[in-house]
N, C-alpha and C positions, 0 to 999 in steps of 0.2 A: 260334465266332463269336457274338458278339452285338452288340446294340445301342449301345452304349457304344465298344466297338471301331470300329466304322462312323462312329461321328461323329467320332472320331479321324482315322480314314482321309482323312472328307472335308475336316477342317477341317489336315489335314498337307496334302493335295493345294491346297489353294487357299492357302494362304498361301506352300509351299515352305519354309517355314523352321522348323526341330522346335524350338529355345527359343522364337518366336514363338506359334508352335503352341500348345506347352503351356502358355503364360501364361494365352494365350485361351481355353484348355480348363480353365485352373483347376488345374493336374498339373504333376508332376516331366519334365523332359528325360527320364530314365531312364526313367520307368514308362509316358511316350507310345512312345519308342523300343521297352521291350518291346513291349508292346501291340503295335505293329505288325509286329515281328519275328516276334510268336505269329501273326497273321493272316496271314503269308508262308508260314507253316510250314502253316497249313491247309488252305490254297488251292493250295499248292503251286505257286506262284507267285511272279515276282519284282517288288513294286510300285512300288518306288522304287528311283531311283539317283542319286547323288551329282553335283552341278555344282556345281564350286567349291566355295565355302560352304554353299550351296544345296543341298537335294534336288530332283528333279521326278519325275512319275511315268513309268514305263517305258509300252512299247506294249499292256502287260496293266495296267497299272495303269489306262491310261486307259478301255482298255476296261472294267474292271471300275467304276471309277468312275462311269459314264452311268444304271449300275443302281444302285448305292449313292444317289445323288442322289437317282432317281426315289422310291426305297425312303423314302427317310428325308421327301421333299417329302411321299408322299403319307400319311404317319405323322402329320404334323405336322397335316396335312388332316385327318386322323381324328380329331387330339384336338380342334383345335378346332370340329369339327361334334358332335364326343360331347358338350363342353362347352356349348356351345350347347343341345344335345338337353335335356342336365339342368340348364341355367340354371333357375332362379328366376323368373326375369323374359323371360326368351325360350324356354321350354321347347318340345318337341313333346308332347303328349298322344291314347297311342292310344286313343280314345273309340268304346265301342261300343252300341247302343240296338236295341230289338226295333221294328218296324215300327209298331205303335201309339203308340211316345213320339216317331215324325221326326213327326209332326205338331203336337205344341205343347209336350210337356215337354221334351224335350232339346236345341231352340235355343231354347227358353226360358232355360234352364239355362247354356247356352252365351254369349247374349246377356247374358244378366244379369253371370255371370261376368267377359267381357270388358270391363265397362263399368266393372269397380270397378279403383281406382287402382292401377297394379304391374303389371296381367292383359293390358295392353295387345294386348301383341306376343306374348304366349303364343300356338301356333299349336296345331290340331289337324287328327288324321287320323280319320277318320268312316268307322264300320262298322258295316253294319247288316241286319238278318236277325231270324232268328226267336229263340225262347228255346234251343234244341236249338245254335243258330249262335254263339251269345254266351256259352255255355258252353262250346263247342269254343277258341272264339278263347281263353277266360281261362283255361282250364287250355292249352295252347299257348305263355303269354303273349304273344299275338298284340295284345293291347288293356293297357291299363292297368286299366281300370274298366268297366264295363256295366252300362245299367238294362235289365232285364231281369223276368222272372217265374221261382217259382224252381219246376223240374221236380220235382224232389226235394231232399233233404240228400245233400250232398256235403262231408264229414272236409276236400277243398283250398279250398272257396271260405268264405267270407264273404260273407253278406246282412243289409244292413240297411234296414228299410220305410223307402221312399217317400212311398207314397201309395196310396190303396184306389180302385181304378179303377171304378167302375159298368158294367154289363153294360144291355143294350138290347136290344131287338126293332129290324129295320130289314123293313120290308116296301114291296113298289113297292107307288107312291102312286094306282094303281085299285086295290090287290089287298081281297078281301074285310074283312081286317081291319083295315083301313089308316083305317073311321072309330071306330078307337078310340083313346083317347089314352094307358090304361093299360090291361092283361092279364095273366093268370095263364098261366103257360107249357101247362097242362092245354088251355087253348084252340087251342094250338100243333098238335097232334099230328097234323092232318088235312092239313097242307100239308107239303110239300117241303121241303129245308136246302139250304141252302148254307152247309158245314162246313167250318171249318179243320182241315187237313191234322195228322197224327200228330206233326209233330214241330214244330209248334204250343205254343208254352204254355200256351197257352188250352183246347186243345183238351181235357186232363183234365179241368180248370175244369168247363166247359161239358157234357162226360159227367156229372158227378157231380151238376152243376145238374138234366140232364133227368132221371137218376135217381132224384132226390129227389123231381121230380115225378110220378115215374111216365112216363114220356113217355120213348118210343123214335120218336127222328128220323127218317125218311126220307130220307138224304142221297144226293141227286142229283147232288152234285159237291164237291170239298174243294181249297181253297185254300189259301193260303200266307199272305198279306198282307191288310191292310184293305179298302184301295183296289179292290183285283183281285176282293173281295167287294159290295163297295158297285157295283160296275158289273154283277156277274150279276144282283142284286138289283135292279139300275134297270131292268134288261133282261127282267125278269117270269122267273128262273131257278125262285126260290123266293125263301124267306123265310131271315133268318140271327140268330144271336144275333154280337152286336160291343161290344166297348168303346164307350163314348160318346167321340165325340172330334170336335174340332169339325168335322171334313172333311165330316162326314155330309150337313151340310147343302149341300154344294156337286154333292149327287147326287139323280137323281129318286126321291126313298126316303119313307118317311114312319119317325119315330122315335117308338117304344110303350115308354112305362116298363114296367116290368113288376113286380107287385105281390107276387110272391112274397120270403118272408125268409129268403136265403142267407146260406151262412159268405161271409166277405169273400173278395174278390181283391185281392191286392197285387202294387204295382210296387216292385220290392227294387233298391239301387243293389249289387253284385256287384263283389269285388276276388277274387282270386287270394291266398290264406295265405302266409305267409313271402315274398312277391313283392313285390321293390324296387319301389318306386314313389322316380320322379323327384320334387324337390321342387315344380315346377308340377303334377305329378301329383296329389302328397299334399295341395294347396293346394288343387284342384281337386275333390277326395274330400269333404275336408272342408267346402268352399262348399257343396257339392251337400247335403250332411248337415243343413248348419245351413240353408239355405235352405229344405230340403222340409218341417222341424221348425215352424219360424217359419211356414210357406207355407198348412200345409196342416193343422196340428195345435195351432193357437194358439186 
């Protein structure tokens, strides 16, 4: 049985008539007729039988019919949502971002993209999590693309920089060294962390930063996310190293440069190697490429 067979079937069942049939199928009298004589033989069933001129279907025929329909309706369903999925112009884009870029780089990125002309109706599905999450989702193919921090090298992915993200002091705004505007992490060592958790991007980052200073953290508690930092931090928990991003201000924190000169931290935009990307996908890859070029590096 196949698919071709089946549309025979149904397109014999609704007209009743095998030369009408096969005009409208595009096919010989004879090779609808096989066709369907082979489909009798398989099902071991008898689907059709003869009225007058006419065929109509028997009482298995019709019963088999109600599933053939549903089969072949919701086939038709399938392409044209697959089609759609991979439009150009109507595409779905699985988008994925670490918790540091939902704050201003990836509806940036998103906003920007939808405004230019074509991107209209392009849709997206939004996931988001830590760096350890957006490497699970891309090797998965769970996402199309991910901005992301890169854990290590990985032979299946592809990273290309973004953007060099700034590192910060956030300390609550009575804490002892809250009237400073800039600091050497060396001054750090006598207070409390509030540390992002192991499977953290950042989290290496951040080891290697206190390393170099010499400075072994006291971490009181390890989180996940920004936000869920920025509030132990309001809340006199301890002190925390963070990305700069503009949320900070919208916490009772105080933001300390910090004057030490580290290797950089980047934000890498992450595909998946040999992995289809839909052509809103690829359109969408590329905006992001040339926008962070132009954005951030001009």
């Amino acid at each position: 049985m196949n698919l071709r067979q089946l549309e025979f079937f149904r397109m014999l069942a609704d007209t009743q008539h095998m030369t009408h049939a096969a005009k409208l199928l595009n096919t010989t009298q004879p090779n609808l007729s096989h066709s369907m004589s082979e489909l009798e033989k398989e099902l071991d069933a008898q689907l059709f039988e003869k009225k007058g001129r006419n065929i109509q279907l028997t009482k298995y025929g019709k019963f088999f019919y109600t599933y053939v329909s549903t089969a072949l309706e919701e086939l038709a369903k399938g392409e044209r949502a697959l089609k759609e999925l991979v439009s150009p112009e109507k595409g779905l884009i699985d988008f994925g971002f670490i918790y540091t870029a939902g704050s201003f780089l990836a509806p940036m990125l998103m906003k920007e993209f939808s405004a230019y002309p074509g991107n209209e109706q392009i849709r997206f599905h939004l996931f988001q999590g830590n760096s350890s999450d957006m490497t699970d989702l891309l090797l998965k193919e769970d996402v199309d693309l991910a901005i992301t921090s890169k854990l290590k090298e990985d032979e299946q992915l592809n990273y290309e920089i973004l953007t060099e993200q700034e590192i910060v002091l956030i300390v609550p705004v009575d804490h002892p060294l809250a009237s400073y505007d800039s600091i050497s992490l060396k001054e750090t060592s006598a207070y409390p962390f509030v540390y992002f958790n192991q499977r953290s991007g950042l989290r290496p980052y951040l080891d290697k930063m206190l390393t170099a200073a010499s400075v072994t953290p006291n971490i009181i508690c390890e989180v996940e996310e920004d936000h869920t930092m920025l509030g132990f931090v309001a809340h006199n928990y301890g002190i925390a190293l963070m990305p700069k991003i503009p949320s900070i201000s919208a916490y009772n924190v105080k933001m300390i440069t910090l004057e030490d000169n580290f290797f950089p931290r980047y934000i890498y935009l992450a595909t998946k190697k040999d992995h289809f990307l839909s052509p809103a996908a690829l359109r969408f890859k590329e905006f992001i490429v040339s926008f962070a070029q132009n954005m951030f590096y001009e």
